[in-house]
N, C-alpha and C positions, 0 to 999 in steps of 0.2 A: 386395460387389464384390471384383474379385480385385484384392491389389497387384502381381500380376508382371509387370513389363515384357515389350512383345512382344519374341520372339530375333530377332537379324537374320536374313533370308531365308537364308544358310547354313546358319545354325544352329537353323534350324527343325523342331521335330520334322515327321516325315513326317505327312501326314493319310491316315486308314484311311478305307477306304471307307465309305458310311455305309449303313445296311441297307435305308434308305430308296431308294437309288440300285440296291442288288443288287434289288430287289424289282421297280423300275422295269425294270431291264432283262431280268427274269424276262417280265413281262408285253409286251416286245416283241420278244422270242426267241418267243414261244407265240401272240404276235396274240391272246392274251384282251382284254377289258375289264376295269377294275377291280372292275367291278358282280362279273364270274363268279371271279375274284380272290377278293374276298372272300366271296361265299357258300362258294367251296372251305376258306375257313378257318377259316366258322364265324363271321366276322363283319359289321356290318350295314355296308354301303357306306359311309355316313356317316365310320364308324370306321375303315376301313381308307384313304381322302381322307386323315385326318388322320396316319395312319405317313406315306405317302407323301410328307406336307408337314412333316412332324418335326415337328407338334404334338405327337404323341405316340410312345410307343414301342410294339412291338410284345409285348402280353400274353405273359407267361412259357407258359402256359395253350394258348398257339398253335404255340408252338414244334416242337413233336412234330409236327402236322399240316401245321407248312411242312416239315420234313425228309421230310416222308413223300411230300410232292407234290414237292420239287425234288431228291430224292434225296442230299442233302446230310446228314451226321446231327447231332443235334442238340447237341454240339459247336461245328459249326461257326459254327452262329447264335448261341448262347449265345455266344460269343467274340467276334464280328462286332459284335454289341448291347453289350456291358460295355468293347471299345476305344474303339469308335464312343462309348457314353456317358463314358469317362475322358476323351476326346483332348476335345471339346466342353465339359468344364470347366474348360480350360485359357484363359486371354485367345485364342492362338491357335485353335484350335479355335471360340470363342465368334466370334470377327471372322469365322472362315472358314462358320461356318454364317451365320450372317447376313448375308455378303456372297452366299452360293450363294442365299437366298432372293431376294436382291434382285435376283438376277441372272438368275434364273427370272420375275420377274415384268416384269423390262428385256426379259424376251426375247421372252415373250409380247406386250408389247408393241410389239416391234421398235426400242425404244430403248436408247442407248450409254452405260455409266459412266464415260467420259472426263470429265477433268477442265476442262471448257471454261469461260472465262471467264464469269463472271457466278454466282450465290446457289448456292450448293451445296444438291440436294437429299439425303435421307438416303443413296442406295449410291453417292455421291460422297462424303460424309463418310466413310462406310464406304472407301471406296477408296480416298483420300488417306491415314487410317488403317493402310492395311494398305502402301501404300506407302512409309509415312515424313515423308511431306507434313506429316502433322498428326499428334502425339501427346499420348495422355491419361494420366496415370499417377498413381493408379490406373486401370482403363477397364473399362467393363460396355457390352456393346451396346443395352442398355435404353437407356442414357442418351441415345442419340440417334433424335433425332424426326423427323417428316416434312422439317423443313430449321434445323433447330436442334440443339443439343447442351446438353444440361443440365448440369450441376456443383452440386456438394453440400456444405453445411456441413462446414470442417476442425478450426476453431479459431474458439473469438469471446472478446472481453473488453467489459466494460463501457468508456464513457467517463466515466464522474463516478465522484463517491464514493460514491455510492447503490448503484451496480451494478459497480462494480470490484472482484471478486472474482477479479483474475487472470487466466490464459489460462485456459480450458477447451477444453480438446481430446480428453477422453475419450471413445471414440468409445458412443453412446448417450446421452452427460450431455445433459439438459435445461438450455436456460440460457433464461428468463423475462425480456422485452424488454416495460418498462411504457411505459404512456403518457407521449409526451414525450421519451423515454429514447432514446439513440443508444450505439452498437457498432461497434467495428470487427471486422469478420468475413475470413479467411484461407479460398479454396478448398480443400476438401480433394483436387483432384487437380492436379495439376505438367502446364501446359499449354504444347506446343512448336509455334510456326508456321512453314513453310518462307516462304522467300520471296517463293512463289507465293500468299500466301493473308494473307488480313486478318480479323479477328472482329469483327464489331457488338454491343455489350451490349446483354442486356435483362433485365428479371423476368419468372421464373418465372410462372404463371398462381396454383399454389397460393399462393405467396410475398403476390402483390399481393390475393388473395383474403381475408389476413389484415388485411390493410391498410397493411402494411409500404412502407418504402420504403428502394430499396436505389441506391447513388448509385458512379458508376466512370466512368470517361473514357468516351465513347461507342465506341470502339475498341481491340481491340488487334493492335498492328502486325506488321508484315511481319518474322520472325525473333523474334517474343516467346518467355520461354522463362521458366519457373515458376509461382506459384502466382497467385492474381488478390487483392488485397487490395480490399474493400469497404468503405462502411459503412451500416450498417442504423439507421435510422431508426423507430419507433411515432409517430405523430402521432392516433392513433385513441383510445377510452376502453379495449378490451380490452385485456389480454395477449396480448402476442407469442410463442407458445412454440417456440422454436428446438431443432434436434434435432440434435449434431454426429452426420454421418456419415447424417443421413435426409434432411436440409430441404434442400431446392431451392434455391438461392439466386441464381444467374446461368443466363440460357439466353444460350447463346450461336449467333447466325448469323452461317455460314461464307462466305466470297464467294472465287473464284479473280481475282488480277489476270489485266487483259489481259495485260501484261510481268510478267515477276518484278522486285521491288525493288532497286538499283542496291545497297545498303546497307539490312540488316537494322537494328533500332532498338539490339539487341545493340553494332552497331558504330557507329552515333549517340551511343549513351547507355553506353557500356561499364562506368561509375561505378556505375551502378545496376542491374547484373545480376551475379550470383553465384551461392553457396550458399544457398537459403532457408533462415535458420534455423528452427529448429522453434517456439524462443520468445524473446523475447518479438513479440505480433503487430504490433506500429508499431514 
């Protein structure tokens, strides 16, 4: 996952077109089909579907044969591919592909990514994201699901003397949750809510698959702003094996209020909001 925070909308690098979109507008400058599309390139329909969907990129191997059909030389695609894949491994790049997908298939369907009162599904997450609404930091567009958002092990420590080996927060350490055994576990990403929006907790599906049990106020509020502290729980005979920086640990559902909150929890609770330290985790 990337740690860089998104730029504010100013200071946003520009987004390059993507090859997928020149490609698209090749094929309706010409009134081809994709089917004649791609036989012209040598490739089988299937495959060329998926450049147009940014499943994939377009074969080094093709390149000569698209300059040679759009009179373009090969240069220019080679450079269009290699921006297009830089700018996409940036958080912004990453938000803005995956909000254009969603916004392709909002379209096709004839539905709006406005942020209307009630359960956010995924390119409402996504859009709140990219407006500001809702930040994640670190953030991966994986993380979020049909109408949930995931968060990932940061930090855990033992609760007894058994398993109090300190914080562990390297990001791969294994840390081993036995039977009976409880943990306090720290998100690994810094989550900020506008006033517009509330989070419901849950566990993850792999999480509870283990058998775990992971325990948080059923809520977090309007204006919340840092990490989420938990704590995890084995009550099963196996081993719990915990993975900072891999294990799932909160999913979290998004909901828009109808009004925004008169007063953030920030400004409720001001004693209890700060710098998160890094350690120790309680």
């Amino acid at each position: 996952m990337n740690d860089a925070k998104l730029p504010p909308a100013e200071n946003a690098r520009p987004s390059p077109e993507s090859p997928s979109k020149l490609l698209k507008e090749i094929l309706r400058q010409k009134g081809w089909t994709q089917t004649y599309f791609a036989e012209r390139l040598g490739l089988h329909p299937s495959a060329f579907s998926m450049i147009l969907r940014e499943e994939r990129q377009l074969p080094r191997g093709k390149i000569l044969r698209l300059s040679e059909i759009t009179g373009n030389p090969p240069k220019f695609w080679e450079d269009r591919i290699r921006e297009y894949a830089e700018y996409v491994a940036t958080p912004q790049g990453m938000l803005a592909k995956a909000l254009s997908r969603a916004n392709e298939s909002l379209g096709k369907a004839g539905l709006s990514d406005q942020l209307v009162p009630g359960l956010m599904a995924d390119h409402q997450i996504l859009k709140a994201i990219q407006l500001g609404e809702l930040q994640l930091i670190p953030f991966d567009p994986n993380q979020v699901q049909s109408s949930s958002i995931d968060l990932y092990l940061g930090a855990i420590e033992g609760m007894d003397d058994e398993t109090a080996e300190g914080v562990i927060e390297e990001k791969g350490a294994l840390f081993t949750l036995k039977k009976g055994k409880m943990a306090v576990a720290r998100s690994l990403e810094k989550i900020s809510l506008s006033k517009k929006l509330v989070g419901r907790v849950g566990i993850p599906t792999a999480l509870a698959r283990l058998g775990c049990i992971v325990t948080y106020g059923l809520q977090i509020d309007p204006g919340y702003e840092g990490n989420l502290l938990v704590t995890i729980w084995n009550p099963v005979a196996d081993d719990c094996e915990l993975i900072v920086g891999k294990t799932k640990i909160l999913s979290i559902e998004m909901t828009v209020l109808n009004l925004p909150a008169m007063r953030s929890i920030k400004e409720i609770r001001p004693d209890e909001f700060g710098d998160i330290p890094t350690t120790p985790i309680t």
